[in-house]
VEXTI-395456 format. One record per residue (C-alpha): residue in three letters; residue number from 1; x, y, z. Coordinates in Angstrom, 3 decimals, decimal comma. Layout:
N
- ALA_NUM_X_Y_Z .
...
END
This chain:
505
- UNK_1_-1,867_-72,980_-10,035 .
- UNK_2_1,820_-73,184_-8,819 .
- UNK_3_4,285_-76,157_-9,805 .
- UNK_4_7,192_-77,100_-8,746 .
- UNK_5_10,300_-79,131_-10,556 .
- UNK_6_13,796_-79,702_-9,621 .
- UNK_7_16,533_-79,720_-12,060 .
- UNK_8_20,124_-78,903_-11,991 .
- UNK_9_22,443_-75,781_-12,978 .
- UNK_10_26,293_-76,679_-13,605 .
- UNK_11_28,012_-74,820_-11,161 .
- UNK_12_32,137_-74,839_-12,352 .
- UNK_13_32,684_-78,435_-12,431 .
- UNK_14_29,670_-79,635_-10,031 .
- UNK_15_25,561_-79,355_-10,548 .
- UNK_16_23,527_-77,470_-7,851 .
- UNK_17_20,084_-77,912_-7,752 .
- UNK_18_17,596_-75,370_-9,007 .
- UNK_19_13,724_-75,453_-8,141 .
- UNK_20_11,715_-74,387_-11,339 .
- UNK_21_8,640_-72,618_-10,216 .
- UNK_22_5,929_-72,333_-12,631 .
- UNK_23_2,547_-70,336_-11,170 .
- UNK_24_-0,193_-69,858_-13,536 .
- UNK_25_-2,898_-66,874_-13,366 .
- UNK_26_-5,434_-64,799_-15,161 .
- UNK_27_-4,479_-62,287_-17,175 .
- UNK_28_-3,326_-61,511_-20,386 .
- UNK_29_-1,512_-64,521_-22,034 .
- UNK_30_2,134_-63,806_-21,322 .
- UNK_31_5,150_-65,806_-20,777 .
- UNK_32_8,001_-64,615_-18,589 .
- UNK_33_11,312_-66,385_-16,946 .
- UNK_34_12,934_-64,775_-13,792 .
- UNK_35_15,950_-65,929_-11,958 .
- UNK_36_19,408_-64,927_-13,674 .
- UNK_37_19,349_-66,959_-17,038 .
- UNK_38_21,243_-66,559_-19,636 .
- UNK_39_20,642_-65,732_-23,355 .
- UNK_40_20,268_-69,990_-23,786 .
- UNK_41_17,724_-69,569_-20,847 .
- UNK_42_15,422_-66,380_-22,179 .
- UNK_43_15,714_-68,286_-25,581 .
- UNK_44_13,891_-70,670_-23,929 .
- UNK_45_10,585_-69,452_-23,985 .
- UNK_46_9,803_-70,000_-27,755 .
- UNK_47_11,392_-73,645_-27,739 .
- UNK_48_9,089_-74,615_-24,926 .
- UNK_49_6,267_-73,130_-26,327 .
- UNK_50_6,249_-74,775_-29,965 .
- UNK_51_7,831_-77,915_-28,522 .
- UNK_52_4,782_-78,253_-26,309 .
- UNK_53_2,344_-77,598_-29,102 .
- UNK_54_3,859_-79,437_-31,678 .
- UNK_55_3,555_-82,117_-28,926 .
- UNK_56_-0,321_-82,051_-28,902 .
- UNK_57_-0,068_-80,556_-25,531 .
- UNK_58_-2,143_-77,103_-25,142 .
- UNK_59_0,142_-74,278_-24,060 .
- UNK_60_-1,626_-72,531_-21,374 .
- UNK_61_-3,573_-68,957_-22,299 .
- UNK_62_-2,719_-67,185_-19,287 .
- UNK_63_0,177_-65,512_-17,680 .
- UNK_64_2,771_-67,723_-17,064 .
- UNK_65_5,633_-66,989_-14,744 .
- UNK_66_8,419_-68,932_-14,233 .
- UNK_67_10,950_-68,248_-11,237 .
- UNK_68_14,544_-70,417_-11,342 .
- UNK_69_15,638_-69,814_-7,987 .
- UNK_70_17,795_-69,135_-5,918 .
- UNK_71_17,957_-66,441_-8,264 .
- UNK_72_21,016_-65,439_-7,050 .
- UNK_73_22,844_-68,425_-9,136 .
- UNK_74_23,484_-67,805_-12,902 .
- UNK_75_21,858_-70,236_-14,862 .
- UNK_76_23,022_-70,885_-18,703 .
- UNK_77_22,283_-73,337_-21,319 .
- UNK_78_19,856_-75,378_-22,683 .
- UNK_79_19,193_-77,442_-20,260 .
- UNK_80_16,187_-75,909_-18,421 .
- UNK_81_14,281_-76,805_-21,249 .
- UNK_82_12,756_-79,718_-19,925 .
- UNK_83_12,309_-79,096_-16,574 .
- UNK_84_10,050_-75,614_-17,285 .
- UNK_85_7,893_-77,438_-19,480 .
- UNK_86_7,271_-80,056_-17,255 .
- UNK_87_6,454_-77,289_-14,723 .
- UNK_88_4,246_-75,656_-16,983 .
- UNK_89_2,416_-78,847_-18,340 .
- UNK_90_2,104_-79,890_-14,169 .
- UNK_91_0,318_-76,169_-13,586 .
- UNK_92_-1,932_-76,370_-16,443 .
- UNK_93_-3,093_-80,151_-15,204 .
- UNK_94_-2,164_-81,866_-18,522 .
- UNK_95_0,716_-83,854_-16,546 .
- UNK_96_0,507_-85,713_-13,278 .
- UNK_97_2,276_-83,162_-9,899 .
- UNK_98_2,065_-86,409_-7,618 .
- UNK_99_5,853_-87,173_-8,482 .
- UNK_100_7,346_-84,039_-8,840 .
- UNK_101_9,233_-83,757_-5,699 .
- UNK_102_11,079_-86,780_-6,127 .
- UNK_103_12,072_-86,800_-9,299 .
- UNK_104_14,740_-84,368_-11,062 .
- UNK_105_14,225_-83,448_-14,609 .
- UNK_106_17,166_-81,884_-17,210 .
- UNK_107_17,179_-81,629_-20,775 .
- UNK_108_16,871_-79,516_-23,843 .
- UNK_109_14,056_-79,690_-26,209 .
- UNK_110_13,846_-79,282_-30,067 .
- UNK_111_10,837_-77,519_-31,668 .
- UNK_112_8,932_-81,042_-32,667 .
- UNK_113_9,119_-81,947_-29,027 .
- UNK_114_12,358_-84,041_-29,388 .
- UNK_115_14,358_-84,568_-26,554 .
- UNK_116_18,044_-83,392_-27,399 .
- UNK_117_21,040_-84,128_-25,022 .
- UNK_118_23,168_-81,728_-23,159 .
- UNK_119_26,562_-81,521_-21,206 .
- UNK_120_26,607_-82,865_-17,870 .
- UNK_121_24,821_-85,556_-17,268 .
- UNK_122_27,254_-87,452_-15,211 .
- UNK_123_27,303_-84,103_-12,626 .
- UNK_124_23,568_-83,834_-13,239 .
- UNK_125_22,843_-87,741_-11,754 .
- UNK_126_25,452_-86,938_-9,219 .
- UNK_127_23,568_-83,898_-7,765 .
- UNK_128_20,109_-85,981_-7,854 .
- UNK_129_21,334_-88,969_-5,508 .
- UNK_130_23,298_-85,826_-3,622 .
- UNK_131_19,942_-84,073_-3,283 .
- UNK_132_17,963_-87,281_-2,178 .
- UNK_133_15,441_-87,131_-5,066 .
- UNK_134_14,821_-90,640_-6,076 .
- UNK_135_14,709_-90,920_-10,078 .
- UNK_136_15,597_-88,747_-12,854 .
- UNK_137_14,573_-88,371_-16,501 .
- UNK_138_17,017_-87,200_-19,394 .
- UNK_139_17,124_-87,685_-22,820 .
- UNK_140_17,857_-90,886_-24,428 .
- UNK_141_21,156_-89,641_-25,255 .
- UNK_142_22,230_-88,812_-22,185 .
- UNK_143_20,402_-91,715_-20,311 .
- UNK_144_23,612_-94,139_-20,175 .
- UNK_145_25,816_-92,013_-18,468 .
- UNK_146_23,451_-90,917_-16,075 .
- UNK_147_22,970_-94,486_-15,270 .
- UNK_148_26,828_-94,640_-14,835 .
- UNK_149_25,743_-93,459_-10,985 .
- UNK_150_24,348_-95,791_-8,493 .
- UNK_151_21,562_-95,099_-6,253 .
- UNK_152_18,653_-93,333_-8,147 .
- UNK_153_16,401_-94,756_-11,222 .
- UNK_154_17,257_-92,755_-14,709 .
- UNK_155_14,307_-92,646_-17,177 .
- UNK_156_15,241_-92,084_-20,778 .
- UNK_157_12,452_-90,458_-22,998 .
- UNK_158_12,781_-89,476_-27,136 .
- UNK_159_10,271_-86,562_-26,920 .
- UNK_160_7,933_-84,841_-24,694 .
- UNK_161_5,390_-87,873_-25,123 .
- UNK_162_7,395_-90,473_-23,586 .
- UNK_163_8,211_-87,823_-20,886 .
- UNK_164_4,612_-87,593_-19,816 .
- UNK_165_4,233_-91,077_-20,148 .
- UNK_166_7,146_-91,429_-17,207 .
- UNK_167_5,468_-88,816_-14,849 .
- UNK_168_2,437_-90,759_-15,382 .
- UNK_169_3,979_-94,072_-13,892 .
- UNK_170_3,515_-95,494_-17,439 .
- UNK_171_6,275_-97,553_-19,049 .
- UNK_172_7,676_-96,143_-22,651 .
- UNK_173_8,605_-97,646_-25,973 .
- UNK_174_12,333_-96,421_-25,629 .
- UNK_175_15,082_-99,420_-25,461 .
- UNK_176_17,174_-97,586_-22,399 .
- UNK_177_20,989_-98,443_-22,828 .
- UNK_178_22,288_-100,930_-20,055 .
- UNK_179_23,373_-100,166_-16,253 .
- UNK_180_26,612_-101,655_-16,691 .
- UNK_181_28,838_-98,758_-15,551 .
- UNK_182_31,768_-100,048_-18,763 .
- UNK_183_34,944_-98,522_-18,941 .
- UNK_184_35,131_-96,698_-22,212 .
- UNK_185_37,562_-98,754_-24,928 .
- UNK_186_41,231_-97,459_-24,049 .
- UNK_187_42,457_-95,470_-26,749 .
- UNK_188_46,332_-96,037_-28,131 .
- UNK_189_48,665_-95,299_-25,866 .
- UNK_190_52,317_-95,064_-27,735 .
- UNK_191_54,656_-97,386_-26,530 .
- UNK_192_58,025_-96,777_-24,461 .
- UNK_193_59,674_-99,734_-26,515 .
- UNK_194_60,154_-97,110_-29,339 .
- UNK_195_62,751_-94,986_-26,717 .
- UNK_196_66,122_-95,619_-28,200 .
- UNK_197_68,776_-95,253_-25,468 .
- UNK_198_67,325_-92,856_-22,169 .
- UNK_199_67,776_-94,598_-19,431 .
- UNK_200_68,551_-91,456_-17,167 .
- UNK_201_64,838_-89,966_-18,766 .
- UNK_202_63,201_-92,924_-18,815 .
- UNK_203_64,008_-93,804_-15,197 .
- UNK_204_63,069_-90,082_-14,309 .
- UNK_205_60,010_-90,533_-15,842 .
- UNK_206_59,272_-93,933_-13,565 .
- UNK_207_59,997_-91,677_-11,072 .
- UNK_208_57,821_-89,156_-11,781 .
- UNK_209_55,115_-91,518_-12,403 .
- UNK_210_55,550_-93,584_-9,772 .
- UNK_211_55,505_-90,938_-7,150 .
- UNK_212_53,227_-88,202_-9,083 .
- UNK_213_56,039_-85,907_-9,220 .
- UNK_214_56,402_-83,299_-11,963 .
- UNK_215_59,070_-83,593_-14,281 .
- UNK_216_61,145_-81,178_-16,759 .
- UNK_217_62,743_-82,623_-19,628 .
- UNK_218_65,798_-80,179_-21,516 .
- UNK_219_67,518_-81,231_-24,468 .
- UNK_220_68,910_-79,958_-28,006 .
- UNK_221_65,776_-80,403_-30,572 .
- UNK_222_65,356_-84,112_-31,912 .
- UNK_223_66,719_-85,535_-28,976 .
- UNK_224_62,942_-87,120_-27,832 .
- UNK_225_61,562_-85,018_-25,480 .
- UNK_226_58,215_-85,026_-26,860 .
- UNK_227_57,977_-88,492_-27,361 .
- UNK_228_59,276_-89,681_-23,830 .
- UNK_229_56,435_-87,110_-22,712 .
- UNK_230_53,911_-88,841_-24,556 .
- UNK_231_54,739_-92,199_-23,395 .
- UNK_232_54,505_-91,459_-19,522 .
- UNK_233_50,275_-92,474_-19,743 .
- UNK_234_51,798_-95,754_-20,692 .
- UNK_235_53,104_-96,872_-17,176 .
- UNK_236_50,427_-94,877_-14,930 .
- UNK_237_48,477_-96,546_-12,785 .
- UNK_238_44,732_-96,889_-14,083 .
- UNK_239_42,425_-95,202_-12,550 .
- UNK_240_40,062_-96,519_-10,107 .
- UNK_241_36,404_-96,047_-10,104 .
- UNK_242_36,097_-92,990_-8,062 .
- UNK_243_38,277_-90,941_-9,882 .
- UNK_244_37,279_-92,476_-13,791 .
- UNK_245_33,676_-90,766_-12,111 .
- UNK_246_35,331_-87,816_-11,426 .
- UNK_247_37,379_-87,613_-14,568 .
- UNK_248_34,717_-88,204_-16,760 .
- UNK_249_32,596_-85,689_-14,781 .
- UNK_250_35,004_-82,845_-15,633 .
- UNK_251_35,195_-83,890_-19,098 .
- UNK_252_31,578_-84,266_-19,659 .
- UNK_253_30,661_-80,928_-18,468 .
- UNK_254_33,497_-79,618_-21,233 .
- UNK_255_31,867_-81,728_-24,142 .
- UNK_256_35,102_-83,754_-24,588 .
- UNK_257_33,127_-87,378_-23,618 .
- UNK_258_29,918_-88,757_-24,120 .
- UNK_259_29,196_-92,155_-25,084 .
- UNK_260_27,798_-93,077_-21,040 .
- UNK_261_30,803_-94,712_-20,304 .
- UNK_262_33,327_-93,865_-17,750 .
- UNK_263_37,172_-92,835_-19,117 .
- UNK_264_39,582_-95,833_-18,954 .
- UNK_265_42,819_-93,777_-19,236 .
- UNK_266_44,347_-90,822_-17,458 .
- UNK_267_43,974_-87,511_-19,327 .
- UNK_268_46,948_-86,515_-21,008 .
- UNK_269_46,440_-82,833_-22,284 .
- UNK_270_48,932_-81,019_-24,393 .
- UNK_271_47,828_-77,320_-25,033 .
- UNK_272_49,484_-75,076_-27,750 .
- UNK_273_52,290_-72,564_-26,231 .
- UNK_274_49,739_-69,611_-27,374 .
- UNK_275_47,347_-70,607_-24,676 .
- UNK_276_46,249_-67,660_-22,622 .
- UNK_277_46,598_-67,850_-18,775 .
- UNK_278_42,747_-67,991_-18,686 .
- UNK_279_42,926_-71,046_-21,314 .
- UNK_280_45,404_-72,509_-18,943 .
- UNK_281_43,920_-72,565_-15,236 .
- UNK_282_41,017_-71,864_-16,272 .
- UNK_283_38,118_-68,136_-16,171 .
- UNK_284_37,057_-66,435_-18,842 .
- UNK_285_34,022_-63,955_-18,893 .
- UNK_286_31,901_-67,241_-18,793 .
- UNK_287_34,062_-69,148_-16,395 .
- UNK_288_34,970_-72,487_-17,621 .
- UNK_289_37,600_-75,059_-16,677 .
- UNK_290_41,391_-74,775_-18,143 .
- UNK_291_43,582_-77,279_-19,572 .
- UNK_292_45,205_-77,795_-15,716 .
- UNK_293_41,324_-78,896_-14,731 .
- UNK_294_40,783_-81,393_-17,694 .
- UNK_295_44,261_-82,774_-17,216 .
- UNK_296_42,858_-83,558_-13,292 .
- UNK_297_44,305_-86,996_-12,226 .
- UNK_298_46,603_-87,044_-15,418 .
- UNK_299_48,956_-85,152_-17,314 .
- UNK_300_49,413_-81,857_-18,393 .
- UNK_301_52,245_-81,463_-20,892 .
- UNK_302_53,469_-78,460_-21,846 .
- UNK_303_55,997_-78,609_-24,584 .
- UNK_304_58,743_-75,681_-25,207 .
- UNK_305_57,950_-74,421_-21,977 .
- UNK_306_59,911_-70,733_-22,271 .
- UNK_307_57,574_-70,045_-25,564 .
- UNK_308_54,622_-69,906_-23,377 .
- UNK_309_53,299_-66,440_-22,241 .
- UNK_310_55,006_-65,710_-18,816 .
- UNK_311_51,368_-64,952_-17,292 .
- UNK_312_49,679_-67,872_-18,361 .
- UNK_313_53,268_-70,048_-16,683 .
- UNK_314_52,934_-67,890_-13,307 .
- UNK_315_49,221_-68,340_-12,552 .
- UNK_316_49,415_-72,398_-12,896 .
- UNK_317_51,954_-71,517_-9,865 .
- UNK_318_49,123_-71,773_-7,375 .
- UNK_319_47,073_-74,231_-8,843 .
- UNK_320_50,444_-77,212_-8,848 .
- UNK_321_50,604_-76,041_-5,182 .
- UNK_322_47,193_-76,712_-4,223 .
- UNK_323_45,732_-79,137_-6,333 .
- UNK_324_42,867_-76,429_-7,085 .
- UNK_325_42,089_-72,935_-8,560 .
- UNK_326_39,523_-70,384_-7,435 .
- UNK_327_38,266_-68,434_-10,232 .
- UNK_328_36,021_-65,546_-9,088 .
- UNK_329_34,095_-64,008_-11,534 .
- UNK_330_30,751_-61,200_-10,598 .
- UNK_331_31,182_-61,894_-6,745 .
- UNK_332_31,104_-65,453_-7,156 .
- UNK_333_33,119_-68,472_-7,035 .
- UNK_334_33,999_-71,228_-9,172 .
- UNK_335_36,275_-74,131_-7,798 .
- UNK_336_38,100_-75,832_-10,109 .
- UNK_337_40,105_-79,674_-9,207 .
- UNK_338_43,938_-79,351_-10,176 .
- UNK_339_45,679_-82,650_-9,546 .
- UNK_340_47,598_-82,800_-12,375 .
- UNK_341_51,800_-84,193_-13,265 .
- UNK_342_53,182_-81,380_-14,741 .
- UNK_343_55,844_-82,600_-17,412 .
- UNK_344_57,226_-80,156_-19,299 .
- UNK_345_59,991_-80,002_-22,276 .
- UNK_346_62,376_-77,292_-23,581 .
- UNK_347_65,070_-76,208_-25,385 .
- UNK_348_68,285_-75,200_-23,731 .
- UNK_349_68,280_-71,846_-25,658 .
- UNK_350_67,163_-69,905_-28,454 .
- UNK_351_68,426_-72,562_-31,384 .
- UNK_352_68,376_-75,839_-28,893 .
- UNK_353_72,612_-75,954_-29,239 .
- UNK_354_73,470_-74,527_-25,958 .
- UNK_355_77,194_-75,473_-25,174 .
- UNK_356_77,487_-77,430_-28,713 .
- UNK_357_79,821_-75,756_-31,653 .
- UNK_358_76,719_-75,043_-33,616 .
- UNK_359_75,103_-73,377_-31,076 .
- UNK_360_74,506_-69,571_-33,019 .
- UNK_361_73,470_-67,921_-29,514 .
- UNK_362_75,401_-65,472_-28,040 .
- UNK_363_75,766_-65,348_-23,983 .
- UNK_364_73,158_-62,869_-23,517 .
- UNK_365_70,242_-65,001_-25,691 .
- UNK_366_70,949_-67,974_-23,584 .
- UNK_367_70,460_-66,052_-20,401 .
- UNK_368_67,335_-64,165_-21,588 .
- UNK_369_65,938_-67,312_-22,882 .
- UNK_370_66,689_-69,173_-19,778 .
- UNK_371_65,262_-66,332_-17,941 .
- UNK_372_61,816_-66,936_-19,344 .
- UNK_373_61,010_-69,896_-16,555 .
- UNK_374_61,116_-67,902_-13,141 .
- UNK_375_62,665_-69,312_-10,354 .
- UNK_376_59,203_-70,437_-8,634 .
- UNK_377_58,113_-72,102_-11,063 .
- UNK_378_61,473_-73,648_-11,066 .
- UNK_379_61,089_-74,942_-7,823 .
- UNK_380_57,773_-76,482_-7,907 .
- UNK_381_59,394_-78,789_-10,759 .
- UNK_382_60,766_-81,978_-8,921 .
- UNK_383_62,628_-83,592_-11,143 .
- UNK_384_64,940_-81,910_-13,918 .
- UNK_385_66,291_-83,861_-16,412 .
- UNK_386_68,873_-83,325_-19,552 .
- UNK_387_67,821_-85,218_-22,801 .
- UNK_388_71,365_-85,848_-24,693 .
- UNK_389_71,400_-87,193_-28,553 .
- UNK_390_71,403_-90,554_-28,248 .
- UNK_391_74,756_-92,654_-29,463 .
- UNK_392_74,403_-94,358_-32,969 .
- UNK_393_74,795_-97,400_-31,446 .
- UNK_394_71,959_-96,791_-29,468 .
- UNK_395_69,469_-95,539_-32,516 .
- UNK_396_69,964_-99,521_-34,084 .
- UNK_397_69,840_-101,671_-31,013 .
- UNK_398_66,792_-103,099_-29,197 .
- UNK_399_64,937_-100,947_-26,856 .
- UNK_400_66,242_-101,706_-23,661 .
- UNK_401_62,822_-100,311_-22,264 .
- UNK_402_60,199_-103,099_-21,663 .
- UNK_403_56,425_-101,161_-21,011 .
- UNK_404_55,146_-103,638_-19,136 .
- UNK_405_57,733_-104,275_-16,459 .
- UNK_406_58,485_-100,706_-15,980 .
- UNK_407_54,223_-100,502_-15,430 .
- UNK_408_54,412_-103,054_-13,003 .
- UNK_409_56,958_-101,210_-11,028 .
- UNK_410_55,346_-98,466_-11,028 .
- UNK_411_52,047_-100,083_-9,309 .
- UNK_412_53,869_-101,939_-6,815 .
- UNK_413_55,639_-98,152_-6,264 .
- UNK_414_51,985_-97,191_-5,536 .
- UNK_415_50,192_-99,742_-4,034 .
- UNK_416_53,111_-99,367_-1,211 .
- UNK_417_51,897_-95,022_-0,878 .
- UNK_418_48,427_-96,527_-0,468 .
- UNK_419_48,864_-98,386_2,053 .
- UNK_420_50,953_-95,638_3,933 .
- UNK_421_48,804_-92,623_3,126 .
- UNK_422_45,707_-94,170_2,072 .
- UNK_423_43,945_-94,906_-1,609 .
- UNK_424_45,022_-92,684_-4,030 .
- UNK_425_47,959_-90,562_-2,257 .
- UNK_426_51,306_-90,757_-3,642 .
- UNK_427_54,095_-89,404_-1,976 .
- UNK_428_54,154_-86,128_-4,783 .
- UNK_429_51,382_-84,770_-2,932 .
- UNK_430_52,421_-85,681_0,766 .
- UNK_431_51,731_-82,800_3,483 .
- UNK_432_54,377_-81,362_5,879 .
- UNK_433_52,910_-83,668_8,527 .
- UNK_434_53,549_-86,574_6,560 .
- UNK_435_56,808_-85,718_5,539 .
- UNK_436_57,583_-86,083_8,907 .
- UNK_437_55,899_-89,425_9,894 .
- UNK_438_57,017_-91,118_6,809 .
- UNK_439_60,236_-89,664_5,814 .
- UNK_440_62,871_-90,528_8,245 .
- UNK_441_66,677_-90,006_7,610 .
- UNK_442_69,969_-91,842_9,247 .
- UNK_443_72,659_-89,171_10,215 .
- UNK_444_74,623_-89,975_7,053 .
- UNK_445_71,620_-89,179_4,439 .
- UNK_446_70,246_-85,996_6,712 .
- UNK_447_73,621_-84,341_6,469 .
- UNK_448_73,863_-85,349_3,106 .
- UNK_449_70,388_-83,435_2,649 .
- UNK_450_71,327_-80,885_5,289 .
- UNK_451_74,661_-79,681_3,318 .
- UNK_452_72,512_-79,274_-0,096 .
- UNK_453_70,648_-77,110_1,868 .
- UNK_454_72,997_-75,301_3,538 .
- UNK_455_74,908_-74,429_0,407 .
- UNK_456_72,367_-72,891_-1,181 .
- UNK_457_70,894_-75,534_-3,548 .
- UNK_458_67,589_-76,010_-2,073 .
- UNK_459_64,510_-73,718_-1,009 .
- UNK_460_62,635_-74,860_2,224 .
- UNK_461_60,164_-76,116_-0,564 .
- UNK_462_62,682_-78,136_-2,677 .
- UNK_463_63,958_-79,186_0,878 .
- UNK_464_60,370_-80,764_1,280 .
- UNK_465_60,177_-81,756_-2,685 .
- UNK_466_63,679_-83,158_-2,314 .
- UNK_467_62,456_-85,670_0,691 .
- UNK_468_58,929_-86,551_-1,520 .
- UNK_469_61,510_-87,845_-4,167 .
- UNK_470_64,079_-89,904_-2,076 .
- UNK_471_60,432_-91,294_-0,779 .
- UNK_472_59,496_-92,602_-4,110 .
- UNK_473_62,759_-93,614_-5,077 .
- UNK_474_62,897_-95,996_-2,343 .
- UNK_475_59,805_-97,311_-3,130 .
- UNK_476_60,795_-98,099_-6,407 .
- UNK_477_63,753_-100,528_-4,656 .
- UNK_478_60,522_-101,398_-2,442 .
- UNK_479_62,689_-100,538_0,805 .
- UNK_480_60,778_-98,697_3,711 .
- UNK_481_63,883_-97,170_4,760 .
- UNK_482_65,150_-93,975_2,754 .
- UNK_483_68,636_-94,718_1,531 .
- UNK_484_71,540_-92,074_1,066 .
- UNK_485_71,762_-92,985_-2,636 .
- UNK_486_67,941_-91,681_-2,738 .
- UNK_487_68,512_-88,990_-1,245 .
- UNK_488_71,841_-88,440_-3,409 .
- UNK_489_69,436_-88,864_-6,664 .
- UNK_490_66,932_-86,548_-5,220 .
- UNK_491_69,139_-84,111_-5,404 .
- UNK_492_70,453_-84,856_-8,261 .
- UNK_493_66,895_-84,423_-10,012 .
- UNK_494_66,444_-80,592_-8,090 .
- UNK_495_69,965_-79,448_-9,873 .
- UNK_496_68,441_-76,527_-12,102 .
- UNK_497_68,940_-77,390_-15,884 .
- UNK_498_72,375_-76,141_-16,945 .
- UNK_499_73,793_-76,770_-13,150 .
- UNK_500_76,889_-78,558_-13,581 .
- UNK_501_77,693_-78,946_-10,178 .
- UNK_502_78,128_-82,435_-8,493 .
- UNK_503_76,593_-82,879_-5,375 .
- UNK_504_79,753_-83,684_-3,068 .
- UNK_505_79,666_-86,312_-0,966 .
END
């Protein structure tokens, strides 16, 4: 007899569904799984087999054959489990087939007949309502954030019992979690009250999040780099439902959230400087998703920038251009999201002294060190920003930063970009076309812009980054009209670190 099950393979950062065929037929009892699996997937065949014992199921004595197609598609991991014993229970008649095509089944098992949780659950209820099925079962663990998406029923189960039961039509003994899709408790988020002095960073940084722009901060050591970088999650706009789905998507399928409720904060990720490019954007011989990918829709902070590995600096090039990275790996392709603010810290040189009397670096250190950060990468960087040592004065008075009304100035920075470019854009990620519809310049700010550029200070990209800037600034004063003083600080933030140039008038 042949039986059919659907269940779901994660495919890069997505599920795609995968139709477990289990046939059934004399011979000598043998137990075989085709279609690409990995070692989790060949593994398999003993968990399902004791599990469905141990169950007080009979495990069929025949050849059994089980096909996970398309078998072009690697499959890996555990979670096949479920849905090939279901398939083999359905062929041997011990389960109901009536509902198997419209319900989705995913899951690992443990020997007893447990049902054990796995990575991806979010993606996994995403595909079924995608696919058109109408319910899915999962274990109990993994039951609430499956029920985090709308549209499809979500049956919980504790062990291969209750998963019967739900094929059956017959209600089980588990208590399933609520529906409630709750944002997950916000975790501490470090205050920019604690910023002594600043105000050229700090307003950079309102920039930056206002407008989604990435940002460079350079500076001897001590001077607060790190902690002004840690403090930009702080006055970012929440995020709204669609993307805490797709943020907690991406960071369920990593094994960095469970708990079945959606994130309530923007990811702020801060890898070592010995990251590999890989580690970075993302690959690998198993490809999985880099630190640029699970800092999607937040922040990815890389601290003492020119003691990263030039490789792993010049392939997140492509991926801050496009909001994405391809990773292609044995012919096929894995598509990993890239929106991330790229803030970034370092030291003007070798010791951090650059152009102080303690500085112990000769000419030819600072320009080596210096040249460590290539000039594209350079140039995607919007705003660059020197951290000086703030005054003593400074260290003992009140912070003149207030969190709150810097966050509210952000949002109203951002609720203005919706409504011109629609929910979500900000003006960091504008096209060329929209450059052009909403960035329009009087004759004294385009010549302003136009003599930058002629002089050699801008790149027809930091021409375009320059104009994103002024955009933001402006909507920070919440003017529609692009000023020549935003323009002028646009500028102003392109000027390479170490540039002591002014911008003339």
């Amino acid at each position: 007899m042949l039986a059919r099950v659907t269940t779901f393979a994660i495919d890069g950062v997505r599920s795609r569904p995968i139709t477990v065929e289990v046939d059934l037929h004399a011979g000598l009892p043998a137990f075989t799984i085709v279609g690409l699996g990995d070692q989790a997937v060949r593994e398999s065949r003993e968990r399902v087999r004791t599990a469905i014992q141990n169950s007080g199921f009979a495990f069929p004595q025949n050849r059994v054959t089980v096909n996970l197609a398309p078998a072009d598609l690697r499959k890996r991991g555990p979670g096949f489990d479920m849905a090939i014993a279901v398939g083999i229970l359905a062929a041997s008649g011990q389960v109901p087939i009536d509902l198997l095509d419209r319900i989705a089944v995913y899951g690992e098992l443990a020997l007893g007949g447990e049902l054990r949780g796995v990575r991806g659950a979010l993606a996994v209820a995403e595909g079924t309502r995608e696919s058109g099925l109408d319910a899915l079962i999962v274990p109990n663990e993994c039951a609430r954030e499956a029920m985090l998406i709308g549209g499809i029923a979500v049956h919980g189960a504790s062990d291969m019992r209750e998963m019967a039961s739900v094929l059956a039509g017959e209600p089980t003994s588990s208590s399933l979690p609520p529906l409630a899709a709750a944002r997950a408790k916000a975790r501490e988020v470090p205050d920019l009250g604690d910023v002594r002095g600043q105000v050229q960073a700090v307003y950079a940084l309102t920039t930056a999040a206002a407008g989604g722009h990435s940002l460079l901060l350079s500076g001897p050591p001590g001077t607060g780099k790190t902690m002004l970088a840690r403090r930009l999650p702080a006055i970012l706009p929440p995020l709204t439902t669609n993307e805490a789905i797709e943020v907690t998507r991406i960071h369920s399928i990593a094994g960095l959230h469970s708990g079945g409720q959606l994130m309530a904060v923007r990811p702020f990720r801060a890898p070592h400087h010995t990251i590999s490019a890989s580690g970075l954007v993302g690959g690998g011989s198993t490809p999985a998703p880099g630190e640029a990918t699970l800092a999607h829709l937040g922040v990815l902070f890389l601290d003492e920038l020119a003691e990263f590995a030039r490789p792993a600096l010049e392939a997140l090039r492509q991926p801050l251009e496009d909001g994405r990275v391809a990773i292609v790996r044995g012919q096929r392709s894995a598509l990993y999201p890239t929106l991330t603010m790229l803030v970034a810290s370092t030291n003007p040189c070798p010791c951090g002294y650059a152009g102080q009397p303690r500085c112990r670096c000769g000419e030819a250190d600072i320009a080596r060190y210096q040249r460590r950060l290539s000039g594209p990468l350079l140039d995607r960087i919007d705003l660059q920003v020197p951290v000086e040592r703030p005054t003593a004065a400074e260290l003992v008075e009140p912070s003149p930063h207030d969190t709150d009304a810097i966050r509210a100035q952000v949002l109203q920075a951002r609720e203005r970009q919706c409504a011109r470019l629609g929910d979500g854009a900000c003006n960091g990620r504008m096209s060329t076309a929209e450059l052009r519809r909403h960035v329009r310049l009087d004759s004294a700010s385009d010549a302003v812009l136009h003599k930058s550029y002629a002089e050699g200070r801008l790149s027809p990209r930091g021409h375009a980054r320059v104009l994103r800037v002024a955009r933001t600034i402006a909507d920070l004063r919440g003017d529609d009209r692009v000023a020549k003083s935003d323009v002028f600080a646009a500028i102003r933030f392109r000027q390479e670190i170490g540039e002591t140039a002014e911008v003339a008038a």
